[in-house]
N, CA, C and O atoms as a GROMACS GRO file, in nm:
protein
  448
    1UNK      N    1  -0.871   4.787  -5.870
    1UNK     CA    2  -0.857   4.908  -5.947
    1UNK      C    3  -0.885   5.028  -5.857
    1UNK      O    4  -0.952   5.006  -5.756
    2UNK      N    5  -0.855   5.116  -5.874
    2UNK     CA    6  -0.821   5.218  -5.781
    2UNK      C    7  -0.820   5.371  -5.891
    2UNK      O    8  -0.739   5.391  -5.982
    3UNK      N    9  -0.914   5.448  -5.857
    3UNK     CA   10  -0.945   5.609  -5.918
    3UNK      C   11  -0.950   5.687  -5.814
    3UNK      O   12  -0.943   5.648  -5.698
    4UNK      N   13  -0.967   5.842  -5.864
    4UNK     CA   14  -0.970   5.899  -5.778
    4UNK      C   15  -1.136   5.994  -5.778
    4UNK      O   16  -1.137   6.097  -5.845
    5UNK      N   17  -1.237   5.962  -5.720
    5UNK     CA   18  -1.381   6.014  -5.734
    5UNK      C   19  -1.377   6.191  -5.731
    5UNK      O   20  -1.299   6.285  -5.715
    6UNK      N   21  -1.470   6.171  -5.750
    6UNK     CA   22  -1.501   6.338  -5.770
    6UNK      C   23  -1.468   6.439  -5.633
    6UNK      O   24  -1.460   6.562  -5.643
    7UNK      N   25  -1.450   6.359  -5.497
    7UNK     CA   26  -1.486   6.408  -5.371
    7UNK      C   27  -1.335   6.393  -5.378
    7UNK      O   28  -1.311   6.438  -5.266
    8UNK      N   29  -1.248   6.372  -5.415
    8UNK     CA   30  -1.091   6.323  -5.377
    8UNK      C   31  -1.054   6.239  -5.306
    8UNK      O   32  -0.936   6.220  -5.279
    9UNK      N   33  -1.179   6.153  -5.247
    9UNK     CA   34  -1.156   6.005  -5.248
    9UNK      C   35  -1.106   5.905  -5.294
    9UNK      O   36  -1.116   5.923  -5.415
   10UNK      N   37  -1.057   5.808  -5.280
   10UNK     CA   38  -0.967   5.749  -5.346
   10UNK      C   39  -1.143   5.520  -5.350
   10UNK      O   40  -1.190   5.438  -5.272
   11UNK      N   41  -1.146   5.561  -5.514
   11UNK     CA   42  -1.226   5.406  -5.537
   11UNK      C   43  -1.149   5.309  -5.480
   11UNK      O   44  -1.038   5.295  -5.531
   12UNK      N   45  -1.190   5.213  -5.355
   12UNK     CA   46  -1.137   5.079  -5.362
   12UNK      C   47  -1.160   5.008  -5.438
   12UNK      O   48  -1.085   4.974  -5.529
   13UNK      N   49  -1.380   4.933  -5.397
   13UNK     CA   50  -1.441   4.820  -5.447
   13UNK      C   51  -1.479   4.893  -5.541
   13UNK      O   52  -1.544   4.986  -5.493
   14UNK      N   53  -1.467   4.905  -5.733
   14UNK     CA   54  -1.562   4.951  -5.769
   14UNK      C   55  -1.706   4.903  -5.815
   14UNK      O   56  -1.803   4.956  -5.867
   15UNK      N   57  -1.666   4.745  -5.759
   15UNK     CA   58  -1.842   4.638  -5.737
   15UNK      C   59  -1.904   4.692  -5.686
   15UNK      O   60  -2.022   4.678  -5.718
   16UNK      N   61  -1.870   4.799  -5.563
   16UNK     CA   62  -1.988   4.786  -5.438
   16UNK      C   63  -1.947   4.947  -5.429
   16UNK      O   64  -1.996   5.015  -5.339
   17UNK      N   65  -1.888   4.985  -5.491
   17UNK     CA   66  -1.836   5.175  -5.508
   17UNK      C   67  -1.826   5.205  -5.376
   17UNK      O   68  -1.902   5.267  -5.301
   18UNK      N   69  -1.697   5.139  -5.354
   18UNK     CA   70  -1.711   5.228  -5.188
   18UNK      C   71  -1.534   5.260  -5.175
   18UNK      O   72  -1.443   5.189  -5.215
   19UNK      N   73  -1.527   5.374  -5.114
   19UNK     CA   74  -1.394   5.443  -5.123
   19UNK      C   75  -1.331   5.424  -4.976
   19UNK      O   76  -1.398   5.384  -4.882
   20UNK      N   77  -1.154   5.468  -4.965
   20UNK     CA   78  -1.117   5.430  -4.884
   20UNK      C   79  -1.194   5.534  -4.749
   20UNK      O   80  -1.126   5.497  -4.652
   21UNK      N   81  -1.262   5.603  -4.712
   21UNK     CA   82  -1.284   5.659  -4.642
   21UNK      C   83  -1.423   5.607  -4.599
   21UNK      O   84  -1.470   5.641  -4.491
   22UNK      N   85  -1.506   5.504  -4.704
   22UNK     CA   86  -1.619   5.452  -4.619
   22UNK      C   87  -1.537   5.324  -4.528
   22UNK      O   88  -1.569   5.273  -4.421
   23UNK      N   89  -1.438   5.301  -4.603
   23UNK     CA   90  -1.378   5.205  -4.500
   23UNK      C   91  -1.317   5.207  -4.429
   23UNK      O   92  -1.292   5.099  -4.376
   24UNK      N   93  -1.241   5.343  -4.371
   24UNK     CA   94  -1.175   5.398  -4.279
   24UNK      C   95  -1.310   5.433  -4.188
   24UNK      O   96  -1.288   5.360  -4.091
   25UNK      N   97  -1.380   5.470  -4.172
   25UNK     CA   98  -1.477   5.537  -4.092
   25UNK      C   99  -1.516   5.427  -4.077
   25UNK      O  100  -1.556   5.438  -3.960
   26UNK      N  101  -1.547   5.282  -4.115
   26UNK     CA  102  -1.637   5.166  -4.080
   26UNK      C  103  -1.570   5.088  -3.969
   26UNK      O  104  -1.617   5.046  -3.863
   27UNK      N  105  -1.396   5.077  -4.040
   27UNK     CA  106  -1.299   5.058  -3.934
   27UNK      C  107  -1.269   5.108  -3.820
   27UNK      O  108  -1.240   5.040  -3.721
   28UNK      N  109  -1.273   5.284  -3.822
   28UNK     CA  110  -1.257   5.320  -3.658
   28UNK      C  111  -1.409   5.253  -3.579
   28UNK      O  112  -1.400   5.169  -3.490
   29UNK      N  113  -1.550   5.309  -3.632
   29UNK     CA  114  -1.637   5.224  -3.557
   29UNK      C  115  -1.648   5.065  -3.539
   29UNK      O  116  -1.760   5.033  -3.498
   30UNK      N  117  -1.572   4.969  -3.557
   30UNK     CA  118  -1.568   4.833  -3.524
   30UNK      C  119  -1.438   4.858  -3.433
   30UNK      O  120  -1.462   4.776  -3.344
   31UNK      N  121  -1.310   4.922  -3.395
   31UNK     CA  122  -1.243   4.979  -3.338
   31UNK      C  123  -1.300   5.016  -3.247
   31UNK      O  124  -1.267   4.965  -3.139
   32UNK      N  125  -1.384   5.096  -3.247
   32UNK     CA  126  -1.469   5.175  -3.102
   32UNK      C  127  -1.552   5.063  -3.026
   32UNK      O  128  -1.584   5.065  -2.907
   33UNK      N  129  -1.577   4.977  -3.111
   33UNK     CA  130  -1.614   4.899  -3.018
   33UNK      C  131  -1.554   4.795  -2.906
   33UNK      O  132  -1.572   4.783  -2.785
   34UNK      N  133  -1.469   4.722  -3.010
   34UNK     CA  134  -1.371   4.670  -2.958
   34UNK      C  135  -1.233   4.692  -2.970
   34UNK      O  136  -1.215   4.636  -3.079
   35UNK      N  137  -1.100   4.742  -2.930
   35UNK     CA  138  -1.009   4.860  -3.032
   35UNK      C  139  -0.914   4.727  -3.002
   35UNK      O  140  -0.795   4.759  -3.011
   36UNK      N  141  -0.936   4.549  -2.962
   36UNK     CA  142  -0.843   4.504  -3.004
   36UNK      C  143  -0.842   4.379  -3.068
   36UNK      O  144  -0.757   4.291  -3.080
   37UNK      N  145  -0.993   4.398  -3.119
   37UNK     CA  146  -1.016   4.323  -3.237
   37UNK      C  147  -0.966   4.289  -3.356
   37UNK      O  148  -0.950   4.390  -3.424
   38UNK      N  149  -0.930   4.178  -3.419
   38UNK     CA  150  -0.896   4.129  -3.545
   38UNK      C  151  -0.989   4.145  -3.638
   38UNK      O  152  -1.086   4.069  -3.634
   39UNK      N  153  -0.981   4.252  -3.748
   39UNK     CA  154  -1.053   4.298  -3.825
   39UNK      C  155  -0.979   4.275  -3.969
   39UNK      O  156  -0.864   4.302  -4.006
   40UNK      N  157  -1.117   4.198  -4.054
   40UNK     CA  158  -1.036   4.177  -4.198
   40UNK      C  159  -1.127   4.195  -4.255
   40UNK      O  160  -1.230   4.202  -4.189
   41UNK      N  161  -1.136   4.215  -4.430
   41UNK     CA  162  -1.220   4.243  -4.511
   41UNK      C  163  -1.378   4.184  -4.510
   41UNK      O  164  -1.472   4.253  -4.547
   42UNK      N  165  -1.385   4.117  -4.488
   42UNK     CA  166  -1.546   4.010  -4.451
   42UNK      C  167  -1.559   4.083  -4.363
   42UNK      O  168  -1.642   4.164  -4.404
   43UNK      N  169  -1.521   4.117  -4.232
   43UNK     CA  170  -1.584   4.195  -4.141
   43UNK      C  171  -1.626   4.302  -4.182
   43UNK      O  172  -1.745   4.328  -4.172
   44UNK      N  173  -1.523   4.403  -4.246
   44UNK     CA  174  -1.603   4.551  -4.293
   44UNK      C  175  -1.678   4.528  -4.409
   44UNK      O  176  -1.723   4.628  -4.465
   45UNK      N  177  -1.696   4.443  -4.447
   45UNK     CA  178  -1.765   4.449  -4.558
   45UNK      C  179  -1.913   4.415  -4.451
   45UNK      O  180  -2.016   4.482  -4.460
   46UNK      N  181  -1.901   4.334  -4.383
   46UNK     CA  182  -2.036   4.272  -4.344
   46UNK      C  183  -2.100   4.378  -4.240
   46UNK      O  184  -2.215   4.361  -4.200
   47UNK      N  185  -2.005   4.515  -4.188
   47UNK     CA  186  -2.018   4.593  -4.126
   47UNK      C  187  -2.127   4.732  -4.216
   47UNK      O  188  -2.218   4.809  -4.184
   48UNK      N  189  -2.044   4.698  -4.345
   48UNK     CA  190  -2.155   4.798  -4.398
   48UNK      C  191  -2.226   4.749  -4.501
   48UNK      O  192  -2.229   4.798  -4.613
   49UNK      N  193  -2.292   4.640  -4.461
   49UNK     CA  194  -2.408   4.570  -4.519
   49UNK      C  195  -2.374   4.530  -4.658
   49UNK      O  196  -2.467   4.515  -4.738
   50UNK      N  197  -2.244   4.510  -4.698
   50UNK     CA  198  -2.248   4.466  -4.844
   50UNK      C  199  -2.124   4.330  -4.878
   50UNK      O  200  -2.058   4.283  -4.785
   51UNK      N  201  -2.114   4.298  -4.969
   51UNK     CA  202  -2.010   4.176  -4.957
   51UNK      C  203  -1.936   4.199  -5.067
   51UNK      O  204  -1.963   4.291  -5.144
   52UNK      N  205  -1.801   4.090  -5.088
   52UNK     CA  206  -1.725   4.097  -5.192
   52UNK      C  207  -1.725   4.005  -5.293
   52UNK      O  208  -1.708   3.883  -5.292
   53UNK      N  209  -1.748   4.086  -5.382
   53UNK     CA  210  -1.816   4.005  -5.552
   53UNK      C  211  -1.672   3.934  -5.596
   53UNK      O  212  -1.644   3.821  -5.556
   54UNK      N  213  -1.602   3.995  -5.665
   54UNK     CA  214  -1.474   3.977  -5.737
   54UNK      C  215  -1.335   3.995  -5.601
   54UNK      O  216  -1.224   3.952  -5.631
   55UNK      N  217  -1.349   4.036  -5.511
   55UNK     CA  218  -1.250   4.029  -5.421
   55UNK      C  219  -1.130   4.088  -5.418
   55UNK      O  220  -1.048   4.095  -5.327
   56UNK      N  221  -1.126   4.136  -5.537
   56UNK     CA  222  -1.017   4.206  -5.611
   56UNK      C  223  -0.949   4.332  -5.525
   56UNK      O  224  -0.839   4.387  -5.529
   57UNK      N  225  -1.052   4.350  -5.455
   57UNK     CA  226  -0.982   4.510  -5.366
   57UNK      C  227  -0.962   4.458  -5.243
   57UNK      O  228  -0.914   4.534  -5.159
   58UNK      N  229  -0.997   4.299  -5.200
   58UNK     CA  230  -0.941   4.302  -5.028
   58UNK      C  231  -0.804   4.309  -4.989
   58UNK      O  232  -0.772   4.324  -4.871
   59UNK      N  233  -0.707   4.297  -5.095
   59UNK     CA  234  -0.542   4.318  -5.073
   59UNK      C  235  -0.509   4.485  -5.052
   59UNK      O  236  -0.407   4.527  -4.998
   60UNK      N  237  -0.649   4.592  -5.119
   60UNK     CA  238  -0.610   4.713  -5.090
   60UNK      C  239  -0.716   4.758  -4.948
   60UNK      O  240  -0.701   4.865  -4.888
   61UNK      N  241  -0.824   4.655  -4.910
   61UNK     CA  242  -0.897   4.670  -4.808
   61UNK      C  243  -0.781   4.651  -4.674
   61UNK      O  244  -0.764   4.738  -4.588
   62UNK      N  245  -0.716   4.533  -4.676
   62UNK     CA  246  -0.573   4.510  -4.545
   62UNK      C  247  -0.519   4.625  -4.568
   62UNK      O  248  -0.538   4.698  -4.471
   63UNK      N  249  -0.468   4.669  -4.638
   63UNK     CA  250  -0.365   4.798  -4.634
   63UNK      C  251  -0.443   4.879  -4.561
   63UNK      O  252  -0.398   4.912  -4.452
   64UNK      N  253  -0.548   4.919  -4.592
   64UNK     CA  254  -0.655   5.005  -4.536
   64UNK      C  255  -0.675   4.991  -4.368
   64UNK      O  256  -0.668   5.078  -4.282
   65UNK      N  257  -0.706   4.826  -4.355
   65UNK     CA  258  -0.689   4.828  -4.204
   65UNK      C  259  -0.614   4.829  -4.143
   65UNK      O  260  -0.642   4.879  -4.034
   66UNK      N  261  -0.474   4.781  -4.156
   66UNK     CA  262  -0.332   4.783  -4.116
   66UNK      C  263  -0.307   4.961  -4.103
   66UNK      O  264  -0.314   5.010  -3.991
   67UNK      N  265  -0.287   5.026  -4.191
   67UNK     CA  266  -0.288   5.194  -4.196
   67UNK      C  267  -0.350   5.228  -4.077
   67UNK      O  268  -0.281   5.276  -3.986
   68UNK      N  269  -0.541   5.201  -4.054
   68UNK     CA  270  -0.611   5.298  -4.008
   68UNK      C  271  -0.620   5.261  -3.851
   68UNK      O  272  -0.641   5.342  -3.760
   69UNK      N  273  -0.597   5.105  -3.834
   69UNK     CA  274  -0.561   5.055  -3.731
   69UNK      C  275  -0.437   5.080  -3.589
   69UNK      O  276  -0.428   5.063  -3.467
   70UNK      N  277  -0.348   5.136  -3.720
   70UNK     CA  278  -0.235   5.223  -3.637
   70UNK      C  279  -0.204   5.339  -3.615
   70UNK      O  280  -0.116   5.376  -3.538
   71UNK      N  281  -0.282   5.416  -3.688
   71UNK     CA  282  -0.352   5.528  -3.680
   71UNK      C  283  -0.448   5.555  -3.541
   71UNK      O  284  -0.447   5.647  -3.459
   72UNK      N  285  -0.511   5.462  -3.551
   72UNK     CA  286  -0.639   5.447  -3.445
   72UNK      C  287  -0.516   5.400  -3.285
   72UNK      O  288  -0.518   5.498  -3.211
   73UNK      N  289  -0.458   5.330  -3.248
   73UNK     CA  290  -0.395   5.318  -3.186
   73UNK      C  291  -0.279   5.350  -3.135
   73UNK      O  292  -0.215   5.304  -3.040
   74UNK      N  293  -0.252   5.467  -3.241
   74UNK     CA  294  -0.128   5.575  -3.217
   74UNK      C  295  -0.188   5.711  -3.126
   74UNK      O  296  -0.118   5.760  -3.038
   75UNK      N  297  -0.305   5.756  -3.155
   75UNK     CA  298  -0.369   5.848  -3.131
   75UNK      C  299  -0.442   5.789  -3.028
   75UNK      O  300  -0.553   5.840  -3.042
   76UNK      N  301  -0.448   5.711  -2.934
   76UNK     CA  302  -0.532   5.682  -2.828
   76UNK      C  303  -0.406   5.633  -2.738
   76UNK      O  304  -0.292   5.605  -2.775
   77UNK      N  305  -0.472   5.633  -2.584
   77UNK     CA  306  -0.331   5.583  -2.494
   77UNK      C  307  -0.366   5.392  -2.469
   77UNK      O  308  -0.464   5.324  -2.439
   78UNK      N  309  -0.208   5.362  -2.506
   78UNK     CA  310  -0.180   5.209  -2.454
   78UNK      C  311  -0.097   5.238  -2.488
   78UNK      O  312  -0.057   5.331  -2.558
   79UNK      N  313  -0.025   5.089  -2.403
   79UNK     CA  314   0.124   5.073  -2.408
   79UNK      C  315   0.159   5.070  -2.568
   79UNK      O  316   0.079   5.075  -2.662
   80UNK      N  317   0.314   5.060  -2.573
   80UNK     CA  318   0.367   5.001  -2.647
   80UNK      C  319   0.349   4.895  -2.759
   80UNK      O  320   0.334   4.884  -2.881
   81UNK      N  321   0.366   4.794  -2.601
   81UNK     CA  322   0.362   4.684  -2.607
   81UNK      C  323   0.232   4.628  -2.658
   81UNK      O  324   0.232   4.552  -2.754
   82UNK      N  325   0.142   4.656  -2.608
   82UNK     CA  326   0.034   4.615  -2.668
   82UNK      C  327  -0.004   4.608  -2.841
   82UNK      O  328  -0.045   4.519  -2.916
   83UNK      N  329   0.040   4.762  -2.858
   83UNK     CA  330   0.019   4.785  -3.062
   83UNK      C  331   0.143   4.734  -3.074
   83UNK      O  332   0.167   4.774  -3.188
   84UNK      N  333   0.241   4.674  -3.040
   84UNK     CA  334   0.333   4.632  -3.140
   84UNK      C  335   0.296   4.455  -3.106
   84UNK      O  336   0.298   4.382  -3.205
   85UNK      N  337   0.276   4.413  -3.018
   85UNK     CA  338   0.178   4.266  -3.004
   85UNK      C  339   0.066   4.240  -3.124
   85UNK      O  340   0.066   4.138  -3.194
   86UNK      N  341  -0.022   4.339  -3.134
   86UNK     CA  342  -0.172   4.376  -3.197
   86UNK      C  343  -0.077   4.346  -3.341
   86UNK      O  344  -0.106   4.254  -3.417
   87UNK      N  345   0.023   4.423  -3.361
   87UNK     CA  346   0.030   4.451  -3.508
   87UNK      C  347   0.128   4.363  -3.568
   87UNK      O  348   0.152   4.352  -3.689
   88UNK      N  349   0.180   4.303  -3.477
   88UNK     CA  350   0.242   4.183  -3.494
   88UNK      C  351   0.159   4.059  -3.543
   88UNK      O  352   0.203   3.978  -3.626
   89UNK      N  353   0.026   4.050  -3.481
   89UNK     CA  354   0.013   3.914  -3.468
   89UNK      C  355  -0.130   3.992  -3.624
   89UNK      O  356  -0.184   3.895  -3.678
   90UNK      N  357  -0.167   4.094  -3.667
   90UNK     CA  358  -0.221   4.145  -3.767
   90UNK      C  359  -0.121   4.087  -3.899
   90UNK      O  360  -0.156   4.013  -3.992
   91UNK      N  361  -0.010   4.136  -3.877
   91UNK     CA  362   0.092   4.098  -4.007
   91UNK      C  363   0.094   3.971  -4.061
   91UNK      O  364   0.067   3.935  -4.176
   92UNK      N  365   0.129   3.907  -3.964
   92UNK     CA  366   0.159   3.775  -3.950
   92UNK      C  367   0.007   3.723  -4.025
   92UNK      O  368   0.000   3.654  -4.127
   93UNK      N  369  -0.101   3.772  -3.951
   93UNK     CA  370  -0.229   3.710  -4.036
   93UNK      C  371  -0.206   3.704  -4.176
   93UNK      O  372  -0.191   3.616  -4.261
   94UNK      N  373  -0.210   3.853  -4.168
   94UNK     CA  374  -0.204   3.896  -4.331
   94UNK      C  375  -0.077   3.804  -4.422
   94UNK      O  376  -0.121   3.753  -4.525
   95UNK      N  377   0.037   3.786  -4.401
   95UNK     CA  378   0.120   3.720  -4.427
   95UNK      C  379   0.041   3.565  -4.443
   95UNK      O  380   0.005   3.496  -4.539
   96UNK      N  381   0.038   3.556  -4.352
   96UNK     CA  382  -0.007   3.371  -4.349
   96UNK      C  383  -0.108   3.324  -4.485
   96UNK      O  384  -0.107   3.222  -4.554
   97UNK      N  385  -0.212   3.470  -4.488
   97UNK     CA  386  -0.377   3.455  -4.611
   97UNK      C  387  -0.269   3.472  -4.759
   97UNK      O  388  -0.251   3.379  -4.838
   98UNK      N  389  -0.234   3.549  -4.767
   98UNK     CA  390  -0.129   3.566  -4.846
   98UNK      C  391  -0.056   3.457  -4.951
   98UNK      O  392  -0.067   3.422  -5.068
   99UNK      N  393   0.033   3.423  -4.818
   99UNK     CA  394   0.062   3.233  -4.887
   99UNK      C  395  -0.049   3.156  -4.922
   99UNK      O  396  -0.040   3.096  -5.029
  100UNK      N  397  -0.156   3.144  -4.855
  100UNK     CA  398  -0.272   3.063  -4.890
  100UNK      C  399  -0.262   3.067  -5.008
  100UNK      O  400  -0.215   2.980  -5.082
  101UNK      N  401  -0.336   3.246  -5.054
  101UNK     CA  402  -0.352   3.270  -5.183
  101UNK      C  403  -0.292   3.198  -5.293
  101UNK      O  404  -0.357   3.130  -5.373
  102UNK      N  405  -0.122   3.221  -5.296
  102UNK     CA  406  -0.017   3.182  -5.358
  102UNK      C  407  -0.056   3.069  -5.373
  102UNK      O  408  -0.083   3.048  -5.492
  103UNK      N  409  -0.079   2.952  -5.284
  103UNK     CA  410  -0.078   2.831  -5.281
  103UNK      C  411  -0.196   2.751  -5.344
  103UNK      O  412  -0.196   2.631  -5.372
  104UNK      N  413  -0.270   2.817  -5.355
  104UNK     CA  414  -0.418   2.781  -5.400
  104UNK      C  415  -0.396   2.734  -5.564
  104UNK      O  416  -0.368   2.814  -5.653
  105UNK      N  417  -0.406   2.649  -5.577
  105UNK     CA  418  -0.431   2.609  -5.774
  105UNK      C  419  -0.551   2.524  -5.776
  105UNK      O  420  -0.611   2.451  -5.696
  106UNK      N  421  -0.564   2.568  -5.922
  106UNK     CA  422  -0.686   2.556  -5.972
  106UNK      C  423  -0.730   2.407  -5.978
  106UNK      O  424  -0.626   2.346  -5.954
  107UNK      N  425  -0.812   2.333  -5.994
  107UNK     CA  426  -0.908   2.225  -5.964
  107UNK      C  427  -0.829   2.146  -6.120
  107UNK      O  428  -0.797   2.028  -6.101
  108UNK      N  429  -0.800   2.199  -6.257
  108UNK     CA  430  -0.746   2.125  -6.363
  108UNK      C  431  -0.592   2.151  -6.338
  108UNK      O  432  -0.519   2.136  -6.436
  109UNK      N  433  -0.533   2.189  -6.215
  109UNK     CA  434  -0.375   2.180  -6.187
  109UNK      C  435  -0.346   2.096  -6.104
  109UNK      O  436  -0.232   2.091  -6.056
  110UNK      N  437  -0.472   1.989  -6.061
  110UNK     CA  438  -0.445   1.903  -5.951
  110UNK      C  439  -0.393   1.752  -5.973
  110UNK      O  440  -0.456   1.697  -6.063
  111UNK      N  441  -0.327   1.698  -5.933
  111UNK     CA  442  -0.271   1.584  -5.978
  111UNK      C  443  -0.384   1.483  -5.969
  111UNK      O  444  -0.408   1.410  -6.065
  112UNK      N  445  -0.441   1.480  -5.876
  112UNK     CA  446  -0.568   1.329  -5.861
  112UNK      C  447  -0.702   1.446  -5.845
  112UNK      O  448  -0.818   1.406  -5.832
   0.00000   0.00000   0.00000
C-alpha cells in the first residue's frame, strides 16, 4: 500500500513506516560502500535495523533499488559496460524471485 505522508513522501512499508526516501538514502549508503553490490530488500531492511513483517512492499522496495541504483550509477563515472552488466544480471535476479513467487503453492495444494 502506498500514500502520500505529510512531508510528500511517498509510504512504502506501512509495518515499519518507512518511505521511499528512507530507502533511497539507505541504498545510496550500501552503494557508497560497495557501488557494485547486489542489493535486495533483506539487505536494506537489515541496513536500517528493521525487518519485513507482511512483505507486502518488497515488490515496491526492487523498484526502489533498480530506480536508485541507476540513478546512483548514471551520475558517477564507469563504463557502460559495466551498469548495463550490473543491471542486467539485477533484472534477471529480480525476474528469477519473481517466478519463485508465482511458483510457490500452498502446503494444502500439494499433491503428497
Amino acid at each position: 500500500m502506498r500514500c502520500v505522508s505529510r512531508a510528500g513522501r511517498m509510504l512504502v512499508c506501512s509495518c515499519n513506516f518507512i518511505t521511499d526516501k528512507d530507502i533511497e538514502e539507505t541504498i545510496i549508503e550500501l552503494l557508497d560502500e560497495d557501488c557494485w553490490q547486489l542489493i535486495v530488500p533483506a539487505k536494506v531492511y537489515h541496513a536500517m535495523q528493521k525487518r519485513g513483517r507482511c512483505c507486502g512492499c518488497f515488490p515496491n522496495v526492487v523498484d526502489i533499488i533498480i530506480r536508485t541504483t541507476e540513478q546512483y550509477h548514471a551520475s558517477r563515472p564507469s563504463t557502460d559496460d559495466q551498469i548495463f552488466d550490473f543491471m542486467t544480471r539485477l533484472k534477471q535476479f529480480h525476474e528469477e524471485n519473481r517466478r519463485a513467487d508465482l511458483e510457490r503453492r500452498h502446503k494444502s495444494h500439494r499433491a503428497a
